[in-house]
N, C-alpha and C positions, 0 to 999 in steps of 0.2 A: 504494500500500500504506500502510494505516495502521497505527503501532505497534502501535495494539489489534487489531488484526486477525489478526497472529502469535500462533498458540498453541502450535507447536515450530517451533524456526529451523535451519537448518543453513548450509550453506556455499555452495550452488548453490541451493538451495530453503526455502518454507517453509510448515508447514500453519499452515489454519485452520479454524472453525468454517465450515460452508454456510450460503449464505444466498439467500434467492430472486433478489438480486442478481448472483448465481452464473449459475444457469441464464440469466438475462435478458441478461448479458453475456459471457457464453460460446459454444463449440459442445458445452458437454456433452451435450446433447439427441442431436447430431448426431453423437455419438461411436458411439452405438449402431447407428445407421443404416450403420456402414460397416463393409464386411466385409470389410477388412483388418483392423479394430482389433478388431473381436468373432470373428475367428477360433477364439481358443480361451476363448471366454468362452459360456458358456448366454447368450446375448443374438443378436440380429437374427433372430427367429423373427419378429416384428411390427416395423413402423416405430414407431419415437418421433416423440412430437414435442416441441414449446417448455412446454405445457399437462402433458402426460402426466411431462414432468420436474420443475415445479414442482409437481405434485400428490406426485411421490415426495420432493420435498427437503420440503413440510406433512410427511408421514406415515410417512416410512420411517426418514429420519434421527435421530429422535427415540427409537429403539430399539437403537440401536450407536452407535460414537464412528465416525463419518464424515466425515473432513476432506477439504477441498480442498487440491492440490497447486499450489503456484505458485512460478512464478518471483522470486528474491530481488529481481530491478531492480519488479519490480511490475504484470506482466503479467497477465492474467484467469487462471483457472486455468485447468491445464493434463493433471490427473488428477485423480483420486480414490483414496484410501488407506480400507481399515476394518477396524476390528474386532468381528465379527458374533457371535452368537450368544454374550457375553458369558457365562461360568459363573460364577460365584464360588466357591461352592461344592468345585467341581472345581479351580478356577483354572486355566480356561485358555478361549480364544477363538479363530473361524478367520479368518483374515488373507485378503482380497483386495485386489486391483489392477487400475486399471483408467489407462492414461495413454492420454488421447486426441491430444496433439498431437503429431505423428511426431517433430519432433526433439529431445522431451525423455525418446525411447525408450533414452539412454543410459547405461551401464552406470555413468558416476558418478552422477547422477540417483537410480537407480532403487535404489542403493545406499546413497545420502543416506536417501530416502524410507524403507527397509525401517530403518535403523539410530534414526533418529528415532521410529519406531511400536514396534520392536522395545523401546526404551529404555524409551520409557512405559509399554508393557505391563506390560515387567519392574518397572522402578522403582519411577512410579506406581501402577498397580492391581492390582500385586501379585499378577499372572496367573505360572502357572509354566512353561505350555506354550502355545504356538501352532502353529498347524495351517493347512495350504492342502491345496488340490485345482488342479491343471492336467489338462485335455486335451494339453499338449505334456511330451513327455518333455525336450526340450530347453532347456525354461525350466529345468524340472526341476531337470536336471542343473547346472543354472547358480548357481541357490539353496543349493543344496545345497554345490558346490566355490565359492563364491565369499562365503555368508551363514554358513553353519556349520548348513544343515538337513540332515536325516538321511531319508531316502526309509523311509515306513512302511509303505508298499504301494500296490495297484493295485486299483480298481474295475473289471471286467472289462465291456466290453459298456454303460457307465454309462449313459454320457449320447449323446441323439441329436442331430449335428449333421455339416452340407455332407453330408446324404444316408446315412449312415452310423452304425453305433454304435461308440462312441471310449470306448478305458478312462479313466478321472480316475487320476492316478498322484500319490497320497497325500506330503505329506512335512511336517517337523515340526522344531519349537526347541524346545528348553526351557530355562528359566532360567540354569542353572548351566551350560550349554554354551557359550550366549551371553556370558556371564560370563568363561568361558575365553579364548573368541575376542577380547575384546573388550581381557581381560590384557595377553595377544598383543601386539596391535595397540600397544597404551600400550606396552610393553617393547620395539616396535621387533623383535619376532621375527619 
């Protein structure tokens, strides 16, 4: 890891900008390919490959803030963090996730990751609300009692996936809630 490489740090983790170096020394390619990790992600309808993921980290990343997740001691990345569909206007943007290596599936991790994006959103860009969509109600619930997001609704029948059509169960932050929790936390409540 090089200093310049860090563009928010945390405690266990830290993002950066992507870089083709990314894909070339990683399994992010390979992350799509497996269906335990795309479970509840619109992905593994096609196989990826090495090519098909450097062609998205040219063309895609250049249109949302999409960082790579890495380990603080200095290991390849290990997910991917974004914030998509940027407004300004509206201010606000919707938040995915995607960590491909199993054992950084953990609840300080992934809580690290949401508090550092959540921070920038807020701070930096000035965004007021943030939005996701899950196929699992369980992550769901998890964001929700565990981040400070508020369940907005449910997509009924949304999206087709493992054979099936599965609702998207909407949920959401906004600024000043984050804000709240965030008081909390500093005061030790």
């Amino acid at each position: 890891m090089g200093k310049n490489d860090i563009f928010l740090k945390g405690t266990y983790i830290y993002l950066k900008a992507l870089s083709e170096d990314d894909v070339l020394n990683s399994n992010w390619y390979g992350w799509f390919n497996d269906e335990e990790t795309t479970r509840y992600l619109q992905k593994h309808y096609f196989p990826n490959t090495r090519n098909a993921q450097l062609d998205f980290c040219k063309k895609e990343v250049a249109d949302k803030l999409q960082l790579g997740i890495c380990d603080i001691n200095g290991r390849p990345i290990v997910g991917v963090v974004s914030l998509n569909h940027i407004d300004h206007l509206n201010q606000k943007a919707e938040l995915s996730l995607v960590v491909g290596e199993k054992e950084y599936r953990k609840p300080c991790y992934i809580i690290e990751v949401f508090q550092l994006v959540l921070s920038h959103a807020f701070n930096a860009l000035n965004l007021q609300k943030i939005y996701a969509g899950s196929l699992s109600n369980e992550l769901v619930e998890f964001y929700c009692r565990t981040l400070g997001f508020s369940r907005e609704g449910i997509l009924r029948k949304d999206i087709y996936k493992n054979g099936k059509y599965c609702d998207v169960y909407l949920y959401a932050i906004f600024k000043d809630e984050y804000d709240l929790i965030i008081s909390k936390l500093c005061k030790g409540n």
